[in-house]
Every structure is written in C-alpha cells, then in structure tokens.
N, C-alpha and C positions, 0 to 999 in steps of 0.2 A: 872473367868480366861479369859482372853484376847485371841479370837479362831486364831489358825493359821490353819486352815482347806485347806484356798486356798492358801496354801505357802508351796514350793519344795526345798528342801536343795540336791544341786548338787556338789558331792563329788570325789574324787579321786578314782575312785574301783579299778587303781592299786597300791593303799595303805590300808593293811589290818586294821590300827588304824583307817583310816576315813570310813571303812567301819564298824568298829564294834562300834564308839557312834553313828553315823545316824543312825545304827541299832536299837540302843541302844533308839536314840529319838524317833523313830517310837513305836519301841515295849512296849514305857510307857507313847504313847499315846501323848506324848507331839508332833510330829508331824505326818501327815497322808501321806506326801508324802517326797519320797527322790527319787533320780537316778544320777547312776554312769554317768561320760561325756564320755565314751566311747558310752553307748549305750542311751543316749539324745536325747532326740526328736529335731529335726531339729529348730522347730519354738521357743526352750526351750534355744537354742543354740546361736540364734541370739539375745537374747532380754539381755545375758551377755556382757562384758568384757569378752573375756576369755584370757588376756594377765593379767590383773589383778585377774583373776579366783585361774589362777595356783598359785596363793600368799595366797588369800584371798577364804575363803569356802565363796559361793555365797549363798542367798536363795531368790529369787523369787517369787513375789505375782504373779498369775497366771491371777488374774484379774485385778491388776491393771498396769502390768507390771514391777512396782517398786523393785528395787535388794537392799538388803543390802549386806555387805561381810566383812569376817572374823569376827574381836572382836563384831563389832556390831549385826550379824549376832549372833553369839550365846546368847550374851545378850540377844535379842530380844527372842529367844526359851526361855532361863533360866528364862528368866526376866515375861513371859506369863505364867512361871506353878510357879513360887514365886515371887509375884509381891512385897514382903521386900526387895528385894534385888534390886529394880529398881533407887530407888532415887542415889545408891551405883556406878551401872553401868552409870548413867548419870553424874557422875564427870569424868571431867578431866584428873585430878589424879591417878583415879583409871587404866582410860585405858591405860596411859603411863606408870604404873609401869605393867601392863599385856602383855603390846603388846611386847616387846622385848623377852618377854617368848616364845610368840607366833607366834615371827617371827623364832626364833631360832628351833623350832619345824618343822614348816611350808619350810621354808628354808631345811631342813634336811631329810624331812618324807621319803623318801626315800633310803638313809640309814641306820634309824632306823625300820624302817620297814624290812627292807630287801628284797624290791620291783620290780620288773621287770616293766616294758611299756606295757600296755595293748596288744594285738597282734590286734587288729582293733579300727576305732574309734577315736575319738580326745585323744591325750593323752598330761595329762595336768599339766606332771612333771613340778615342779619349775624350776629357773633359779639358777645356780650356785652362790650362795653369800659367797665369800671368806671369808667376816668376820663372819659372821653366822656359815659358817663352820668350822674355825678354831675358835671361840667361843663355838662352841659348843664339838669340839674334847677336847679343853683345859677343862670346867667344868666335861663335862664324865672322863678324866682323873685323873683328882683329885680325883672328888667322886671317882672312880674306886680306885683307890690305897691309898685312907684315908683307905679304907678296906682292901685294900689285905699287909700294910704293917706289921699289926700284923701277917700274913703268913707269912711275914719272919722272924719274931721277935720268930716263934714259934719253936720247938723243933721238929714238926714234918716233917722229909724230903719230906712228898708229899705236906705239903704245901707251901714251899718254893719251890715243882719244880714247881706250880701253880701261884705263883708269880712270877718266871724267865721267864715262859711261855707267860705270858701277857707282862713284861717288853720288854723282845727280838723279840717280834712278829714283830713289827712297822720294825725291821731291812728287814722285805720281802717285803717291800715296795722298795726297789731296784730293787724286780725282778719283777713287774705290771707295769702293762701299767695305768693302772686309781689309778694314786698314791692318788690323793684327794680322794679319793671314798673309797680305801681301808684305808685311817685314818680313816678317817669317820666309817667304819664298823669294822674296830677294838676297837674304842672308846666305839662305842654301846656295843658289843662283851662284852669287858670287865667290862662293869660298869654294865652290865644285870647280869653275870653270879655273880659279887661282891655282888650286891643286893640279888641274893639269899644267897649266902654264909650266908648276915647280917640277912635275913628274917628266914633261916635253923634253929629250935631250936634244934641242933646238935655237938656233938665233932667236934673239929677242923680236924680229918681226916674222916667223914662224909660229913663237908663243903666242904672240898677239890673232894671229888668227885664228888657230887652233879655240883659243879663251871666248872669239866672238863668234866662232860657232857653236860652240858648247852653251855659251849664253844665250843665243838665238833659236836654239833646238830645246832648251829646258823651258824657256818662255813659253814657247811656243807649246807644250806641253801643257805647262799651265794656262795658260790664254783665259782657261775660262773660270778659275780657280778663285779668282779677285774682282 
C-alpha cells in the first residue's frame, strides 16, 4: 500500500461532516495526519491556495510541499488503501460524473451541516454558488417529498400535518433576513427528517413522529443560522 505518512489533509473543523471522515481517515489508519484551518500551523497555511481550499479539501505532502485537492485528493487516500480502484479514479469520466456531486456538497456543507464560522482562525467557508445552491435545494426537495407524499396519501392526520409542515415552512422565508441560507436549511431539514421516516421500520404514525422530532432538534440547531 502506497504510504501517505508524510501527508496532512486540512479540513473545515467548522463543518462537522469534514470533520467526522478525516476522522474517520485517521482512525483506520489510512492517514496519520489531519488539522482543522482554523487552528493550522502558519507554515501549513502558506504552502495552500486557500481561495481554492474553501472549494477543494486540500492534502499536503509535508515534504515535498506538493497539494493535491478535492476529488483528486481523496482518490489519492482511497486509491493508497485499495489500489483496484486506481486505474477507475484515473479516467476522465469517472471524475466528471463525481465532481458535480462534489461540488454540490462542497458548495453547500455549510448548510447541511448546520455550521457556524469558527470563532478564531482562518475560516474557510465556501463562496455562495447560486447554482449549486438552488441545485441542490431543488434535488433535497424532491427527494424530500417523493417520501413525504405518501403522508399525504395516508389516512392518518399527524401524517398529513407533517407534510403541511414541510410544505408551508419555505413561506417563513419572508420573515429572514438570509432567505438563501434559510432554503438551503429547510431543504436539508426536510429531506433528513424524510430519510428517516423511509429508513424507520415503523407505522406510519411512528414515522410521523420520529420525522417531527428530527425536524424539531435540527431547527433547533439552526435557530440562529437564518
């Protein structure tokens, strides 16, 4: 296996998704070093992009100074602990049908996450991309409501007021100041709390509550996000 010993993957630690797989890579060995770019070593800090950072997860040879970032960046992890799947990551193909996944994520993590700005430090939210973001509100919305519309189809009233709930929500967007930001976290909102519903092996008025706790703890989360 191809060592990445002398190679630092530098993450967003005010996003809890990019801190729980660099977690994640550490902890199964596949790599030995990470750190958040708030608390970055100075000399760690100069040898990125970090205009291209906040798009792209950077990783860092520490000796030779050399950066990869984003798709290619985790290939290179994934591609070092299963080297089958290398010839895969070196087509073309492969990374344009990934990268738009990837931007759409990357683009967004922040209110999927349901993330705040570090309070010290570089902080190294993305840039605002319109289409990324109302791309990505449109696919959550779907998904979200392919599920929740047999909740209306159903006979039982709390699932239909779980589905009025999601539907109607988007109307408080009149009353916020960060109208984008609050689609954005309604989108997540709803397609999170749907997927459990679908994942719940449960009555439909067990989904239902399960979906308005999950809805009610993620708000609440954000509360102060919008």
């Amino acid at each position: 296996m191809e060592s990445l010993d002398q190679k630092v993957i530098i993450y967003d630690d005010a996003c809890p998704m990019c801190k729980a797989y660099t977690a994640g890579f550490v902890k199964a060995g596949w790599l030995q070093h990470r750190s958040g770019f708030s608390h970055a070593d100075p000399e760690v800090i100069n040898k990125i992009d970090l205009d291209r950072a906040r798009h792209e997860i950077p990783l860092l040879d520490l000796q030779t100074g050399q950066v990869v970032y984003g798709l290619d960046a985790l290939f290179l992890i994934i591609g070092a602990k299963w080297p089958v799947f290398k010839p895969l990551f070196k087509t073309s193909w492969f990374k344009k049908l990934l990268y738009p996944l990837y931007q759409i994520i990357t683009f967004n993590r922040r209110v999927i996450a349901g993330s705040s700005a570090p309070v010290t430090g570089f902080d190294c939210a993305p840039d605002v991309n319109l289409f990324y973001r109302w791309l990505y509100i449109g696919l959550a919305t779907i998904g979200a409501f392919s599920v929740y519309w047999s909740f209306w189809q159903s006979t039982e009233p709390l699932a239909k007021g779980v589905f009025l709930l999601h539907a109607l929500a988007p109307v408080l967007v009149l009353f916020v100041q960060k109208k984008l930001d609050f689609m954005g976290h309604w989108a997540t909102v709803a397609l999170a709390s749907a997927l459990v519903a679908v994942i719940l092996p449960a009555s439909i008025l067990v989904k239902s509550v399960a979906a308005l706790g999950i809805t009610a703890w993620m708000w609440w989360l954000r509360h102060n996000k919008v």
